[in-house]
mmCIF file of the N, C-alpha and C atoms, coordinates in Angstrom:
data_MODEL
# 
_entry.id   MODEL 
# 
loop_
_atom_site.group_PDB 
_atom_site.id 
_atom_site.type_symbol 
_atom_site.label_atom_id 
_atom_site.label_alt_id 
_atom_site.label_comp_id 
_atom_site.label_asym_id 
_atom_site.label_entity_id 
_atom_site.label_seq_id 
_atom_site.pdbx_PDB_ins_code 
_atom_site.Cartn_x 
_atom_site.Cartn_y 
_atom_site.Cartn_z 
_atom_site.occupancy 
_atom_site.B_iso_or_equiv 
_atom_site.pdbx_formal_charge 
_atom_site.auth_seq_id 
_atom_site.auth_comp_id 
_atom_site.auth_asym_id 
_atom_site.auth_atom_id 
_atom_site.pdbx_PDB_model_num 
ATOM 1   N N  . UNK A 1 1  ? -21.713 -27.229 15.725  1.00 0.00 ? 1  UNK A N  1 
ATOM 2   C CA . UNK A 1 1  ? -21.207 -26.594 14.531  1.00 0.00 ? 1  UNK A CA 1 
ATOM 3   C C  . UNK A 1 1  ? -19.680 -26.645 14.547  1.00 0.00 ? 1  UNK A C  1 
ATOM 4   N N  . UNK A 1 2  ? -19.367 -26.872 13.592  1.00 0.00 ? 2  UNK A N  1 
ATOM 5   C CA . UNK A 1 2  ? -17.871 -27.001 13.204  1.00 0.00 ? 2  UNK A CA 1 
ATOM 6   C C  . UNK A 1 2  ? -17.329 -25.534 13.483  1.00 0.00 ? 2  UNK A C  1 
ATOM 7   N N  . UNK A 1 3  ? -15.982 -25.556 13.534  1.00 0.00 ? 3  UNK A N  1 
ATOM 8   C CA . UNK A 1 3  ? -15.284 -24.376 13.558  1.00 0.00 ? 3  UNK A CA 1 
ATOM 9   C C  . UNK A 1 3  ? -14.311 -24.367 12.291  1.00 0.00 ? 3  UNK A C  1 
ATOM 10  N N  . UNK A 1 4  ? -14.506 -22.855 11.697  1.00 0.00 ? 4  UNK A N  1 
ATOM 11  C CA . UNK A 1 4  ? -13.620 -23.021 10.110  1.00 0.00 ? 4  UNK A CA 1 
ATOM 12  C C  . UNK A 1 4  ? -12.109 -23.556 10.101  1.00 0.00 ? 4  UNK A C  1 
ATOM 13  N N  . UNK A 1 5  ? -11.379 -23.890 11.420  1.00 0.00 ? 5  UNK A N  1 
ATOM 14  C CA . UNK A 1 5  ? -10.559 -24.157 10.880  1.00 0.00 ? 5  UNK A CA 1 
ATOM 15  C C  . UNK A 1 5  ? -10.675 -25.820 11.051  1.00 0.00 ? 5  UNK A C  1 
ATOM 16  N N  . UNK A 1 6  ? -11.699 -26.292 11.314  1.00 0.00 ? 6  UNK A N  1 
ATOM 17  C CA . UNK A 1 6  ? -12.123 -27.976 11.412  1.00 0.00 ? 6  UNK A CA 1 
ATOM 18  C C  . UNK A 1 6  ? -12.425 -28.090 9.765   1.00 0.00 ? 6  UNK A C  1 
ATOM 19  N N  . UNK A 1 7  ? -12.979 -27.256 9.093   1.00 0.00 ? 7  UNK A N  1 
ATOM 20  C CA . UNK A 1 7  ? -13.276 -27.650 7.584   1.00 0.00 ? 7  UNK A CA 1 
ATOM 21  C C  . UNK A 1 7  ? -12.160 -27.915 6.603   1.00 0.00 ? 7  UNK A C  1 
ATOM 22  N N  . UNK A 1 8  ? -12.848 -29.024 6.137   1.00 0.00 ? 8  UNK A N  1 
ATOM 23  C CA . UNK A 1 8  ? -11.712 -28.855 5.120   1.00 0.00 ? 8  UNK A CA 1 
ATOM 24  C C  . UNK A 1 8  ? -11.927 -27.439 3.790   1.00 0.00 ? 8  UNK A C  1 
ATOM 25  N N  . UNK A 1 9  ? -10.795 -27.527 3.299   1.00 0.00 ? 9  UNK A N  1 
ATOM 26  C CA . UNK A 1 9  ? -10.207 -26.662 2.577   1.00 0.00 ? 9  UNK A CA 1 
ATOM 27  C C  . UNK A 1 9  ? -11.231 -26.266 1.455   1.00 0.00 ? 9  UNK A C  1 
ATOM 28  N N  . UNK A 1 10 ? -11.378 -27.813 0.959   1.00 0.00 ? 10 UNK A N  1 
ATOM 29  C CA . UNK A 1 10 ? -12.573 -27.406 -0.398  1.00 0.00 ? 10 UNK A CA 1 
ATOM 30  C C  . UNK A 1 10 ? -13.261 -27.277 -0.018  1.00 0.00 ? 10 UNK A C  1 
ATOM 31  N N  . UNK A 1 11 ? -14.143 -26.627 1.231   1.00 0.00 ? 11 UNK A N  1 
ATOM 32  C CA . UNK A 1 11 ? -15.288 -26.084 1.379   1.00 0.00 ? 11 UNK A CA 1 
ATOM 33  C C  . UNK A 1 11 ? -15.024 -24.290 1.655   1.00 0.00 ? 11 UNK A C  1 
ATOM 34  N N  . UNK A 1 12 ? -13.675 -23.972 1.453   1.00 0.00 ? 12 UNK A N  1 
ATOM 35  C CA . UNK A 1 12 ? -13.856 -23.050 1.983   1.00 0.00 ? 12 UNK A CA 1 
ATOM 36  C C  . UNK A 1 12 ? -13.869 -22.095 0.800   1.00 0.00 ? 12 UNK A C  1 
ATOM 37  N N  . UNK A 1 13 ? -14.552 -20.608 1.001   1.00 0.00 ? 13 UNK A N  1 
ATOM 38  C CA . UNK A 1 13 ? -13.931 -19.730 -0.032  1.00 0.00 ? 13 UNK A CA 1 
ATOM 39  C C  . UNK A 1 13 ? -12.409 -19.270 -0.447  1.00 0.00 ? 13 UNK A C  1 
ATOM 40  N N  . UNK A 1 14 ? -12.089 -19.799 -1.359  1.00 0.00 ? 14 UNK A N  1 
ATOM 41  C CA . UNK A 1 14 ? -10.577 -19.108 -1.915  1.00 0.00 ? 14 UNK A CA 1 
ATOM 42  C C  . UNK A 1 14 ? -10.673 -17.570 -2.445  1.00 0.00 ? 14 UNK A C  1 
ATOM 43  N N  . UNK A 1 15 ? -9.970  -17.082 -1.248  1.00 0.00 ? 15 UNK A N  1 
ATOM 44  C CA . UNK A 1 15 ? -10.290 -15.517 -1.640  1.00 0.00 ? 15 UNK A CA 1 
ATOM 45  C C  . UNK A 1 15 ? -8.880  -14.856 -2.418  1.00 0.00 ? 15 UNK A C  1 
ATOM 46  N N  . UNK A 1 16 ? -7.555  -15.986 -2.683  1.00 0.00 ? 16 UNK A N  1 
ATOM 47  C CA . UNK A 1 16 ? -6.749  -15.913 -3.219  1.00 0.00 ? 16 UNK A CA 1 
ATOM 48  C C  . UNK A 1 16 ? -6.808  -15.097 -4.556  1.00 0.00 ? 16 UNK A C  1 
ATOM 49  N N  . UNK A 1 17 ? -7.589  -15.080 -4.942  1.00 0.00 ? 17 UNK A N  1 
ATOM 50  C CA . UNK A 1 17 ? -7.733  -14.698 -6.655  1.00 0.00 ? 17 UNK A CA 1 
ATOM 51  C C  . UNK A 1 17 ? -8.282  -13.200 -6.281  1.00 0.00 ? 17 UNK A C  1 
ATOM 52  N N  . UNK A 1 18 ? -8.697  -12.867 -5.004  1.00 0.00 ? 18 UNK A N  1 
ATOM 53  C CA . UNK A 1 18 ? -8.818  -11.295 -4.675  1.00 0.00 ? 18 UNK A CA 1 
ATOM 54  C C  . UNK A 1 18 ? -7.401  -10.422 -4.262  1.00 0.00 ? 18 UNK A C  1 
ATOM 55  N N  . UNK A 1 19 ? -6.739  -11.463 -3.273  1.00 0.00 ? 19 UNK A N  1 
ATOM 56  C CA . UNK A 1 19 ? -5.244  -10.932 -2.712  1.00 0.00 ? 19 UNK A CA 1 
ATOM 57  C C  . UNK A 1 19 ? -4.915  -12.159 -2.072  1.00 0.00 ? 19 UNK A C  1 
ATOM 58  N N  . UNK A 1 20 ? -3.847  -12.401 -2.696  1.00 0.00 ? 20 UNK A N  1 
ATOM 59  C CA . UNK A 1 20 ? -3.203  -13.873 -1.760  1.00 0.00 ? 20 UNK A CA 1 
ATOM 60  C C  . UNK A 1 20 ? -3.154  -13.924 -0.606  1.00 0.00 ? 20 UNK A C  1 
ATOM 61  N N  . UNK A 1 21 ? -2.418  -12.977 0.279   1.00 0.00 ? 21 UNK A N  1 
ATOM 62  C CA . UNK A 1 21 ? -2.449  -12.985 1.633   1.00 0.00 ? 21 UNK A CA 1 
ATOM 63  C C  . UNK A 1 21 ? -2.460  -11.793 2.355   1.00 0.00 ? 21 UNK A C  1 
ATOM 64  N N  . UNK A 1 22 ? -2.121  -11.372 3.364   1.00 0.00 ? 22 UNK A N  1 
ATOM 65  C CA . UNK A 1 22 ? -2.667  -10.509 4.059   1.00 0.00 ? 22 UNK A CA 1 
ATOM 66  C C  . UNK A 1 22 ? -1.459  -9.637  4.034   1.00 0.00 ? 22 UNK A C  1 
ATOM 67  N N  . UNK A 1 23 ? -0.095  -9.793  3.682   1.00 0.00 ? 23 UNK A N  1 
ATOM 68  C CA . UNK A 1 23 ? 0.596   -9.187  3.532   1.00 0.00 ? 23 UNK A CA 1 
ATOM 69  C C  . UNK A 1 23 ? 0.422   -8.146  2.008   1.00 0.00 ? 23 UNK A C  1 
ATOM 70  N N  . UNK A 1 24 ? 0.061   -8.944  1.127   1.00 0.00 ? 24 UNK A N  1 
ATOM 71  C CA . UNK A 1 24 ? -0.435  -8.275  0.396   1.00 0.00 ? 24 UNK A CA 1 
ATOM 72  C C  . UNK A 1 24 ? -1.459  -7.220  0.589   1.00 0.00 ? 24 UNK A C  1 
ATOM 73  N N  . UNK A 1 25 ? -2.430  -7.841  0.974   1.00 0.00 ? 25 UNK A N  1 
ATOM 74  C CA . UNK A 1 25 ? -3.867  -6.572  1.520   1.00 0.00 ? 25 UNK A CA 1 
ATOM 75  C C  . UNK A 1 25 ? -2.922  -5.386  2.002   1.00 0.00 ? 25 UNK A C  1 
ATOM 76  N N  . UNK A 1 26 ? -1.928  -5.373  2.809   1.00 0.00 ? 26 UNK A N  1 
ATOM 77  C CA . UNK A 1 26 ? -1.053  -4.363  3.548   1.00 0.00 ? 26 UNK A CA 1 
ATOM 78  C C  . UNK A 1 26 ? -0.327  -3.236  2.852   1.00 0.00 ? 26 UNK A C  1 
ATOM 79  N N  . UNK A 1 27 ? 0.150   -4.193  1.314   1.00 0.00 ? 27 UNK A N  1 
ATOM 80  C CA . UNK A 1 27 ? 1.037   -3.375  0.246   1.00 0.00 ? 27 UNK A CA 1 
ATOM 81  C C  . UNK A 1 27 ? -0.351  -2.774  -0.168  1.00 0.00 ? 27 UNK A C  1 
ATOM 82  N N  . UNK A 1 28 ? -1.115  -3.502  -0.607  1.00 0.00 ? 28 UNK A N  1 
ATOM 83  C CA . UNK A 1 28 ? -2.147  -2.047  -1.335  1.00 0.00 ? 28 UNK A CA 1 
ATOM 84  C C  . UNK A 1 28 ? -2.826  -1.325  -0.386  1.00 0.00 ? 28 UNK A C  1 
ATOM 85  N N  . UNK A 1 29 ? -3.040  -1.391  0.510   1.00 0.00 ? 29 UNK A N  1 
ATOM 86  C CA . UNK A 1 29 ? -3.755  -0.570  1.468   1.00 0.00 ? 29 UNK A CA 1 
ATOM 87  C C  . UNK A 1 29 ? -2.437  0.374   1.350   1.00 0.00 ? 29 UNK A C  1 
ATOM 88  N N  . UNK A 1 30 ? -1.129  0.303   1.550   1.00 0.00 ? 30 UNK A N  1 
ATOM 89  C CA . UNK A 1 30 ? -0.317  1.400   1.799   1.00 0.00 ? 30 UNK A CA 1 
ATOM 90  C C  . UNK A 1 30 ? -0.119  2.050   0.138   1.00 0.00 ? 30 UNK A C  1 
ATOM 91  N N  . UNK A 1 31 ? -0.040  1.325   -0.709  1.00 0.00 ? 31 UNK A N  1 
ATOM 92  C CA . UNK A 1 31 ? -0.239  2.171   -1.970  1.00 0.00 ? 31 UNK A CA 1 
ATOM 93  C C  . UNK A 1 31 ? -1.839  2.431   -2.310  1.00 0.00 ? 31 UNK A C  1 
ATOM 94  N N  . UNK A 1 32 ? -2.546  2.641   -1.899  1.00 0.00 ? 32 UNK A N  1 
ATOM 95  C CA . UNK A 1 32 ? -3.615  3.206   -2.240  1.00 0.00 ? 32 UNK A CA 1 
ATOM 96  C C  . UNK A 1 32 ? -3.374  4.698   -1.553  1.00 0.00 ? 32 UNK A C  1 
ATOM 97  N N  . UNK A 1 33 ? -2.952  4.688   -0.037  1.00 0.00 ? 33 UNK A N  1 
ATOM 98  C CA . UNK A 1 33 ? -2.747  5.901   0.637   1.00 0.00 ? 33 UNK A CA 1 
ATOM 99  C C  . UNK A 1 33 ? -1.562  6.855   0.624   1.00 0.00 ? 33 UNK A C  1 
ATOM 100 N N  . UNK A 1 34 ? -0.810  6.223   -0.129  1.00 0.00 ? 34 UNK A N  1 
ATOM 101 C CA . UNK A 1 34 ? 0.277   7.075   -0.431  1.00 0.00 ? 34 UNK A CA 1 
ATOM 102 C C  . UNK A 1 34 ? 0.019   7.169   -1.878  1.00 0.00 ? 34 UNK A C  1 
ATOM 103 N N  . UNK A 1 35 ? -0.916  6.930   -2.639  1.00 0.00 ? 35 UNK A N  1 
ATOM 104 C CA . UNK A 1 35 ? -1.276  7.480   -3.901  1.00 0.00 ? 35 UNK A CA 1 
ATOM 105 C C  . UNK A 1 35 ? -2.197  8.063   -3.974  1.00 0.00 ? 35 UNK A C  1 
ATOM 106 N N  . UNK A 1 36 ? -3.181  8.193   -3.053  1.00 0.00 ? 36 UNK A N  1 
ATOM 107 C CA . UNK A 1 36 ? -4.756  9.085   -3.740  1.00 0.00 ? 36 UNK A CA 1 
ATOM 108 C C  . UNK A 1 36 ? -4.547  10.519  -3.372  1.00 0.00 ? 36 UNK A C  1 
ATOM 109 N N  . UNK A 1 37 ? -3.254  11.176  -3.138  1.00 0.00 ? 37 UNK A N  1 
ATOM 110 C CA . UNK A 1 37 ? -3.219  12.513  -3.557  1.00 0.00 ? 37 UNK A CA 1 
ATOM 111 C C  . UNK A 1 37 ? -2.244  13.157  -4.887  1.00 0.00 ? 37 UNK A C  1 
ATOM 112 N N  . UNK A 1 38 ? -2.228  11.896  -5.909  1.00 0.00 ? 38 UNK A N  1 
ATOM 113 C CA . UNK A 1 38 ? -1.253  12.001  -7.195  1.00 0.00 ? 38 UNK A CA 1 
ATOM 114 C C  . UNK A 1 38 ? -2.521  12.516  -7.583  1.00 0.00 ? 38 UNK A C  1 
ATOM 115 N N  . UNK A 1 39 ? -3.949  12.161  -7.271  1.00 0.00 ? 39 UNK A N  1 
ATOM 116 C CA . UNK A 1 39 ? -4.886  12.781  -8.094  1.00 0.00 ? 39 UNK A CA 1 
ATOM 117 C C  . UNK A 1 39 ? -5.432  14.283  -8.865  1.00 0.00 ? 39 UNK A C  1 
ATOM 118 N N  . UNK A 1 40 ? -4.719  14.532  -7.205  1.00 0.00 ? 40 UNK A N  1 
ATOM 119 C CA . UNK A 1 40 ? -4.865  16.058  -7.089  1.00 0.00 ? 40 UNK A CA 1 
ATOM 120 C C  . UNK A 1 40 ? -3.831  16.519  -8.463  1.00 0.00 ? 40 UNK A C  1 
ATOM 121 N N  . UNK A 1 41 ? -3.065  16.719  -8.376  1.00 0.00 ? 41 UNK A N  1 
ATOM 122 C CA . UNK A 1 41 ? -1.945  16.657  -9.714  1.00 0.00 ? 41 UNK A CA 1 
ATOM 123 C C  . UNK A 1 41 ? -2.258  17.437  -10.822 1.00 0.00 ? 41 UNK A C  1 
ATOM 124 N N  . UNK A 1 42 ? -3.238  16.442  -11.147 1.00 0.00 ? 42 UNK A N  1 
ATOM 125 C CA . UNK A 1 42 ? -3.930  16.635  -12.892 1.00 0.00 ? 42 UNK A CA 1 
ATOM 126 C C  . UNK A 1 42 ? -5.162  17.206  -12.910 1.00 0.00 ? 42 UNK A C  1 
ATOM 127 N N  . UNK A 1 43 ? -5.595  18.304  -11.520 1.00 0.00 ? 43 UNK A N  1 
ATOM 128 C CA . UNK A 1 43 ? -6.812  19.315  -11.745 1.00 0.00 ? 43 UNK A CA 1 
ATOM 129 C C  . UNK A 1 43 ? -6.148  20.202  -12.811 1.00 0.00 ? 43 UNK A C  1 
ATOM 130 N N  . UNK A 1 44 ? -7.225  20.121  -13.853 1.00 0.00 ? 44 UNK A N  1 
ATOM 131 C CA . UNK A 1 44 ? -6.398  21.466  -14.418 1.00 0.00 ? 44 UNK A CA 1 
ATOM 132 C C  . UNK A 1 44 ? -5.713  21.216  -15.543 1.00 0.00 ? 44 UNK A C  1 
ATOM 133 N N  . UNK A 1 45 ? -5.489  20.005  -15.568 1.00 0.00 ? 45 UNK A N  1 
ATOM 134 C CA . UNK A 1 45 ? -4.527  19.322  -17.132 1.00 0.00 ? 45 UNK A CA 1 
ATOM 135 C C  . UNK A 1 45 ? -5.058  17.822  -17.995 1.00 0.00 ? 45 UNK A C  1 
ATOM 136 N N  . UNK A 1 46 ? -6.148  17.971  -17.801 1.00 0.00 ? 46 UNK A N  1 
ATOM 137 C CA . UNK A 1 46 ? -7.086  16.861  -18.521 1.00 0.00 ? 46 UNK A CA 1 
ATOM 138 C C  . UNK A 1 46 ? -7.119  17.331  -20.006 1.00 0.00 ? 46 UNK A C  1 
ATOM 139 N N  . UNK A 1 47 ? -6.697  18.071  -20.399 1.00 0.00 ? 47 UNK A N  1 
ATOM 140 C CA . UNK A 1 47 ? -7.542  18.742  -21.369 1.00 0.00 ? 47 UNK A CA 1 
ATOM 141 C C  . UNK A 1 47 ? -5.885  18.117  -22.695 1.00 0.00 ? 47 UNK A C  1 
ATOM 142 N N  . UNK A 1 48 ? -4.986  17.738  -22.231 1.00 0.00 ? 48 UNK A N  1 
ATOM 143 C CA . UNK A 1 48 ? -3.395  17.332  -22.804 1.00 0.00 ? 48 UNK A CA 1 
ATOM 144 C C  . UNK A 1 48 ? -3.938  15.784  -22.940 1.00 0.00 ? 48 UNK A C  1 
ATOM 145 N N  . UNK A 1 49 ? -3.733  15.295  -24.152 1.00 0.00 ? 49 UNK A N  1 
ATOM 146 C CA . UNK A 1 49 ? -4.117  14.127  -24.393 1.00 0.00 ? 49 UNK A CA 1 
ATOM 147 C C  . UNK A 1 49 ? -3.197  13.074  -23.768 1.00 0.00 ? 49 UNK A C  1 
ATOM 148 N N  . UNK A 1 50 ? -2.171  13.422  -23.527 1.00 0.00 ? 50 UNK A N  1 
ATOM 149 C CA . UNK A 1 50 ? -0.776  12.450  -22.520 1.00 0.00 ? 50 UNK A CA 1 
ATOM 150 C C  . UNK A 1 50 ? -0.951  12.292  -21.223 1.00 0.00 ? 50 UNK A C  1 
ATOM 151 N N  . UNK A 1 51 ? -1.772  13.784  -20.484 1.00 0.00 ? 51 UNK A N  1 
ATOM 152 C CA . UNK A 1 51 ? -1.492  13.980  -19.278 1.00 0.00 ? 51 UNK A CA 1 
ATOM 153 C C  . UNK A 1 51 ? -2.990  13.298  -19.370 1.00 0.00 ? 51 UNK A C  1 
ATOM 154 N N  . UNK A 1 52 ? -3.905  13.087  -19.989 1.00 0.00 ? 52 UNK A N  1 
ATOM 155 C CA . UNK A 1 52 ? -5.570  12.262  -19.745 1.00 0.00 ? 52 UNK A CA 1 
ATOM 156 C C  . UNK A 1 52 ? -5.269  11.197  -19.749 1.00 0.00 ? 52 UNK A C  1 
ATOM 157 N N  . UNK A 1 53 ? -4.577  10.821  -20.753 1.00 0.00 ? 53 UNK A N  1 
ATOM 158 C CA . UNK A 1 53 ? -4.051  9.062   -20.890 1.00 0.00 ? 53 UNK A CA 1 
ATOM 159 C C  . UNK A 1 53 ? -3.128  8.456   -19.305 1.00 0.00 ? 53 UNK A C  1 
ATOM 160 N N  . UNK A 1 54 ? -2.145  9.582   -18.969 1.00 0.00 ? 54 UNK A N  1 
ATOM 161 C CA . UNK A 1 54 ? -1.756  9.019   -18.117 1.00 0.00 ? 54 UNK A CA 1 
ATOM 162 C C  . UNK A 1 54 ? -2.451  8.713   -16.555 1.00 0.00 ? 54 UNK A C  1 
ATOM 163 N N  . UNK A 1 55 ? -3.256  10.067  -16.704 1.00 0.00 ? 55 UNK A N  1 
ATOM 164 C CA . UNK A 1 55 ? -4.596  10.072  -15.604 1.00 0.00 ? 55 UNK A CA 1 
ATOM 165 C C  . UNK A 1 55 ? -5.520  8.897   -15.375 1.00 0.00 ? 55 UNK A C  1 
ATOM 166 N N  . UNK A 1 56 ? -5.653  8.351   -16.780 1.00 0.00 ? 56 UNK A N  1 
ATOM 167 C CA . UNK A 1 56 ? -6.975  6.949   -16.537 1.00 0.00 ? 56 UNK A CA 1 
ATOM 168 C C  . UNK A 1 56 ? -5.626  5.729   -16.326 1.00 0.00 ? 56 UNK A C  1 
ATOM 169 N N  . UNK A 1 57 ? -4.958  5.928   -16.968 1.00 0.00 ? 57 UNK A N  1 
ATOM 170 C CA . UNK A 1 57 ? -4.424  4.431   -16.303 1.00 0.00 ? 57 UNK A CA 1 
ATOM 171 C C  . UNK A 1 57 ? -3.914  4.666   -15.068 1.00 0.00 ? 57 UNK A C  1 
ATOM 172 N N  . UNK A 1 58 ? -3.541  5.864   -14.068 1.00 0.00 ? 58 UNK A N  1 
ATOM 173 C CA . UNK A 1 58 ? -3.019  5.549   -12.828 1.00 0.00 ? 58 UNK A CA 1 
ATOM 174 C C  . UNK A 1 58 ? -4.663  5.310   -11.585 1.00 0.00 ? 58 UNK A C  1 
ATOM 175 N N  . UNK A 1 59 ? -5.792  6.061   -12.547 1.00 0.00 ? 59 UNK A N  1 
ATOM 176 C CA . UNK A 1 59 ? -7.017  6.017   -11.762 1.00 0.00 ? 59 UNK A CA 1 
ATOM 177 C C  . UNK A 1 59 ? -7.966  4.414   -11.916 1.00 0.00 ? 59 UNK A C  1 
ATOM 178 N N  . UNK A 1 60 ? -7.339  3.195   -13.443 1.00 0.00 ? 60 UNK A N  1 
ATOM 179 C CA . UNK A 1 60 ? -7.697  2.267   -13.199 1.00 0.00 ? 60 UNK A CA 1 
ATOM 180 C C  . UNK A 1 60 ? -6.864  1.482   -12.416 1.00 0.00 ? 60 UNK A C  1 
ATOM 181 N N  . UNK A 1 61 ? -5.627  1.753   -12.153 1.00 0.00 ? 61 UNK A N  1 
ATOM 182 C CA . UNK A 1 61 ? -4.740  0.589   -11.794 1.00 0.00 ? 61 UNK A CA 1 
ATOM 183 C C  . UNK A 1 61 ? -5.343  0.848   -10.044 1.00 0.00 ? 61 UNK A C  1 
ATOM 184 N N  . UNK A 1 62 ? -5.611  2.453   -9.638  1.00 0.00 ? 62 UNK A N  1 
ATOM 185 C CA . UNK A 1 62 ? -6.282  2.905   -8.243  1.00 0.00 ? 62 UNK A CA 1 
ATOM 186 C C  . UNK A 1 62 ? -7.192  2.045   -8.128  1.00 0.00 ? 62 UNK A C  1 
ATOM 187 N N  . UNK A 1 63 ? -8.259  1.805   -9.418  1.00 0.00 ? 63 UNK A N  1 
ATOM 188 C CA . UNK A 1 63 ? -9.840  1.472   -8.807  1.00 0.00 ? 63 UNK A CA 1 
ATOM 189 C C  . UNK A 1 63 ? -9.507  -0.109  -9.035  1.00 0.00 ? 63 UNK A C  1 
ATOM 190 N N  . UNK A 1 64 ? -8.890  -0.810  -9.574  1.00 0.00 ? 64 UNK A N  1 
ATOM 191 C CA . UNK A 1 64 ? -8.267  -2.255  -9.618  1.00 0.00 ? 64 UNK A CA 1 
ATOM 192 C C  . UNK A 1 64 ? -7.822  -2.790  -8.222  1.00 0.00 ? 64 UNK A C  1 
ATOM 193 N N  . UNK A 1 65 ? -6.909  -2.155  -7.816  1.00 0.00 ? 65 UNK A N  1 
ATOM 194 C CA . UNK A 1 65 ? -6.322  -2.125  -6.011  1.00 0.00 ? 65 UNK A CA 1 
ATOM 195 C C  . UNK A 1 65 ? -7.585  -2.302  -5.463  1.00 0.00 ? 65 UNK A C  1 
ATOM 196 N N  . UNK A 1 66 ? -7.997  -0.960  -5.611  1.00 0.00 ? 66 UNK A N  1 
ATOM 197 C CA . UNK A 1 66 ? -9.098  -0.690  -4.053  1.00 0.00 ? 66 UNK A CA 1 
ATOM 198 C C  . UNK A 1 66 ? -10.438 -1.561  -4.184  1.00 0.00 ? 66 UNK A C  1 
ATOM 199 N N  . UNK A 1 67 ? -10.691 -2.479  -5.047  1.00 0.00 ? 67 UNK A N  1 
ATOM 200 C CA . UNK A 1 67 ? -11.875 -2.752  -5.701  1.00 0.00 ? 67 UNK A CA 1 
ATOM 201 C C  . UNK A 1 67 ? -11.528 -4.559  -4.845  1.00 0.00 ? 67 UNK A C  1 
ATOM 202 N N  . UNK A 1 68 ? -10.266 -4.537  -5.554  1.00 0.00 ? 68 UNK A N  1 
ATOM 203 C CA . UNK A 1 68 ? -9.377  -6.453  -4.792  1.00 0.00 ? 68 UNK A CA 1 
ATOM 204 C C  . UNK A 1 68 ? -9.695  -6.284  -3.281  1.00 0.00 ? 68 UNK A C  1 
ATOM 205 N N  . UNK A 1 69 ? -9.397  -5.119  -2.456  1.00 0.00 ? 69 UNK A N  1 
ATOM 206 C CA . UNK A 1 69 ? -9.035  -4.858  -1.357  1.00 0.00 ? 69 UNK A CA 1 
ATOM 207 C C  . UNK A 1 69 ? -10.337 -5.172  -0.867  1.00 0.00 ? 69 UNK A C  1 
ATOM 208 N N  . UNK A 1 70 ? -11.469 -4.161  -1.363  1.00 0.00 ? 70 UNK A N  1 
ATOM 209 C CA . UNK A 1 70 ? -12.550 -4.538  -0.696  1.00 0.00 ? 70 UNK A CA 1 
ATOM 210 C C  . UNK A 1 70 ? -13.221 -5.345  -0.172  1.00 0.00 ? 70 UNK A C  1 
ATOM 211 N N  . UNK A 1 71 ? -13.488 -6.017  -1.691  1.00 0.00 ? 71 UNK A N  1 
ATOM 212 C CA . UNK A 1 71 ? -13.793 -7.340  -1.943  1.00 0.00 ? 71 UNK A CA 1 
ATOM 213 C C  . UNK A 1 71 ? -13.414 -8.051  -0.994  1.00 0.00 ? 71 UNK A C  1 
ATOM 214 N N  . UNK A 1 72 ? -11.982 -8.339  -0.911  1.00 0.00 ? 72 UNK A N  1 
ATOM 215 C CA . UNK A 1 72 ? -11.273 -9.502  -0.090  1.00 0.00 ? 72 UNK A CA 1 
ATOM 216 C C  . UNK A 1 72 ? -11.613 -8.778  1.066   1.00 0.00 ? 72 UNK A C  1 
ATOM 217 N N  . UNK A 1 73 ? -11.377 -7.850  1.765   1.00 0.00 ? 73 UNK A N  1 
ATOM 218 C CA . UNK A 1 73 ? -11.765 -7.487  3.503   1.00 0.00 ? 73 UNK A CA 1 
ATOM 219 C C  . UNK A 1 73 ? -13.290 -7.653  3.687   1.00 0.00 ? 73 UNK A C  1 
ATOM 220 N N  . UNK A 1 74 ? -14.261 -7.476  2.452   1.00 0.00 ? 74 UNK A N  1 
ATOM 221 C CA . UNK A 1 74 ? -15.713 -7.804  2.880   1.00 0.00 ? 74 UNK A CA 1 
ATOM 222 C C  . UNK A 1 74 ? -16.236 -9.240  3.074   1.00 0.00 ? 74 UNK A C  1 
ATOM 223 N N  . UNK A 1 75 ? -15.976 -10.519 2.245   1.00 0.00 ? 75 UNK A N  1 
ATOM 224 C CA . UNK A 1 75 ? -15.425 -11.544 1.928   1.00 0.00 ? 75 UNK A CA 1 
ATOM 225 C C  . UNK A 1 75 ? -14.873 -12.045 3.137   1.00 0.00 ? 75 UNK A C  1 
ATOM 226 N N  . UNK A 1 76 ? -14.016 -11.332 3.727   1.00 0.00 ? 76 UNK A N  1 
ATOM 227 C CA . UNK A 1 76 ? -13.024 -11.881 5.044   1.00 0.00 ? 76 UNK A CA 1 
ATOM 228 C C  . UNK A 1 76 ? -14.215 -11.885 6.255   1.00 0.00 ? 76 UNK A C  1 
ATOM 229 N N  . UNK A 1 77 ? -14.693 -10.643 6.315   1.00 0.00 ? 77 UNK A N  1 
ATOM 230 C CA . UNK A 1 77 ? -15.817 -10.609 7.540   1.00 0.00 ? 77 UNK A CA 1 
ATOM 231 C C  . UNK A 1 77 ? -16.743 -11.515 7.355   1.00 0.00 ? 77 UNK A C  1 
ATOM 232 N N  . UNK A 1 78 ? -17.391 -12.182 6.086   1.00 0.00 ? 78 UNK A N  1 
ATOM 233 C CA . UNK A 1 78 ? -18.453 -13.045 6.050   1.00 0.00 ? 78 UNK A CA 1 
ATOM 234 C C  . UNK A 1 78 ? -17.881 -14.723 6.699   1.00 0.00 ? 78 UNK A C  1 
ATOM 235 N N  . UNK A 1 79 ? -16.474 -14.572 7.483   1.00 0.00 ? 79 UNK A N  1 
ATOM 236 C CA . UNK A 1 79 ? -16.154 -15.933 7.292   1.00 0.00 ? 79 UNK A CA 1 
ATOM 237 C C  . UNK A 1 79 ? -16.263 -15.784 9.073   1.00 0.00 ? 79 UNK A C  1 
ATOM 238 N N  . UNK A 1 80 ? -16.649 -17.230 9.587   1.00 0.00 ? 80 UNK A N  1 
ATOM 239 C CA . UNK A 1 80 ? -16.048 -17.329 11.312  1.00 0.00 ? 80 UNK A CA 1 
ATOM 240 C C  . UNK A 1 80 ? -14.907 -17.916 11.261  1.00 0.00 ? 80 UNK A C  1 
ATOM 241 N N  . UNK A 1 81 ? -14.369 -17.100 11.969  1.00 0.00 ? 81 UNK A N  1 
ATOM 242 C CA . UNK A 1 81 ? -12.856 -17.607 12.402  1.00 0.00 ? 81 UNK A CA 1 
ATOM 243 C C  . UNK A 1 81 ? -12.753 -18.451 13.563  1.00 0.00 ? 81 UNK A C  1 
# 
């Protein structure tokens, strides 16, 4: 059996379109954790149509991150290195 880095390229999965590189994976892993206590914030003020609006877009741009992240680290384990 071949070893993945004997394959060529077009056989491999491009996980680019999840997170280019691993430095990246690093920036959102650190903004995911220095953001999931902005959540806390807005107990209590959903009910302000500005402060709801601003709530779903900082909780999709959250579930956008953490969703790439996954993906690409689950994705990463299915590969031999």
């Amino acid at each position: 059996m071949q070893k993945r880095c004997e394959i060529d390229n077009k056989y491999k999965w491009d996980l680019s379109s999840y997170i280019k590189d691993e430095t990246e994976l690093q920036n959102n892993l650190k903004y995911l954790k220095e953001n999931v206590n902005k959540f806390k914030t807005y107990y209590g003020k959903l009910t302000d149509k500005s402060v709801l609006t601003e709530y779903l877009k900082l909780s999709e741009q959250y579930e956008n991150i953490l969703a790439k992240s996954i993906n690409y680290i689950e994705l990463n384990l299915e590969t031999d290195f």
